[in-house]
VEXDREN-2710 file (C-alpha; in Angstrom, 1 decimal):
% VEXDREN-2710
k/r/px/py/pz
1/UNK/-13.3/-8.2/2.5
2/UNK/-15.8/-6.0/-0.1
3/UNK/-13.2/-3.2/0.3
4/UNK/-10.5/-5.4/-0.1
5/UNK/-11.9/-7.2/-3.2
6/UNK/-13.0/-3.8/-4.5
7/UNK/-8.9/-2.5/-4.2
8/UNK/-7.8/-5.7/-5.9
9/UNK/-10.2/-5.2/-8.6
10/UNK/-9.3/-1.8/-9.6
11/UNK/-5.8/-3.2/-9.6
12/UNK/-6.8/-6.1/-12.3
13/UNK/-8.7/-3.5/-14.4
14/UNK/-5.3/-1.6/-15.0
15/UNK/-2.7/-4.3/-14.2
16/UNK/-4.3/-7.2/-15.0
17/UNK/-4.1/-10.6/-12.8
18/UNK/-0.9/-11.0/-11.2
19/UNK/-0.1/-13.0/-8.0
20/UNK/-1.1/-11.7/-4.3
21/UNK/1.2/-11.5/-1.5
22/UNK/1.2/-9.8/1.6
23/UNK/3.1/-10.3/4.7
24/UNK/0.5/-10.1/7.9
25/UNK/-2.1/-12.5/9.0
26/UNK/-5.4/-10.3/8.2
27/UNK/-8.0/-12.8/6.5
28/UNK/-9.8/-10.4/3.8
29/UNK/-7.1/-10.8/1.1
30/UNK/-6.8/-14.7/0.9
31/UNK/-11.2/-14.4/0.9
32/UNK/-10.9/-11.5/-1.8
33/UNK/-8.6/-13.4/-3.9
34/UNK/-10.6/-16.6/-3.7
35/UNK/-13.8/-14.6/-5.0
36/UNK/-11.3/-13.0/-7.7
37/UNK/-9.9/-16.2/-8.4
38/UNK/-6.4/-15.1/-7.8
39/UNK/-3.3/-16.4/-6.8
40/UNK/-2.1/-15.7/-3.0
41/UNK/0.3/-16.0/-0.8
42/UNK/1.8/-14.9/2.6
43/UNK/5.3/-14.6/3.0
44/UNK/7.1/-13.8/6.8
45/UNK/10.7/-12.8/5.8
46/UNK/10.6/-9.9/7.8
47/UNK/11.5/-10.2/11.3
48/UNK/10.5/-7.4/14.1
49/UNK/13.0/-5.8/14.0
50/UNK/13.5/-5.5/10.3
51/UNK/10.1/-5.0/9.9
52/UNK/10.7/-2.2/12.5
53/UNK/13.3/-0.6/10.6
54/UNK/11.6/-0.3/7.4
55/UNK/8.3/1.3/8.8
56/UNK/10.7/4.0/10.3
57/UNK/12.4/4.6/7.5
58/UNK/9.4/4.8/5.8
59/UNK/7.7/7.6/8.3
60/UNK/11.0/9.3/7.8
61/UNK/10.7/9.9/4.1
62/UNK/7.1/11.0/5.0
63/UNK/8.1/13.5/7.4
64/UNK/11.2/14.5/5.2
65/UNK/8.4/15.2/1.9
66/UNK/5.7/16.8/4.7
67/UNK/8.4/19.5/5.8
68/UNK/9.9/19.9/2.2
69/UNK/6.3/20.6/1.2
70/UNK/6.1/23.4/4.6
71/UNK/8.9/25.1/2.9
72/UNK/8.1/24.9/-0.6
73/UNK/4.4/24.7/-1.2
74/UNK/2.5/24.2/-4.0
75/UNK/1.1/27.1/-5.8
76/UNK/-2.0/25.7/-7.0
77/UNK/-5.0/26.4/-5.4
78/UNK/-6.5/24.2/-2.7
79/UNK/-3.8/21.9/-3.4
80/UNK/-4.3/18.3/-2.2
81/UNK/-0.9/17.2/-3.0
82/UNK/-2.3/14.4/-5.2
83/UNK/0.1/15.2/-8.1
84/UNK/3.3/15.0/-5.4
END
């Protein structure tokens, strides 16, 4: 919940306070929210399979970026790939 509360915080300092939302069942937002005194809410639109299909796609463009990057590296030295 601290690191949670700590995230969301950071995120208020250059955001400011906007609504929460998240779609599993993990308890430390709704408590880090509370303590904030933001707004929260889950939402469960996603079913499995969608769900599924999203994370995939989303390791795909990871992998896609990660092989670009094996190709075509960076020339700066000791490059973290922070500014990609």
């Amino acid at each position: 919940m601290f690191v949670a509360e700590r995230f969301l915080s950071g995120l208020i300092r250059i955001h400011g306070k906007r609504t929460v939302s998240n779609d599993d069942e993990r308890t430390w937002y709704p408590q880090a929210c509370r303590f904030l005194s933001l707004e929260h809410h889950n939402h469960y639109f996603f079913d499995k399979e969608e769900k599924s299909i999203i994370e995939r796609t989303i390791q795909y463009i990871k992998v896609r970026t990660e092989s670009f990057e094996d190709y075509f590296q960076c020339r700066m030295k000791n490059c973290k790939l922070a500014h990609v």
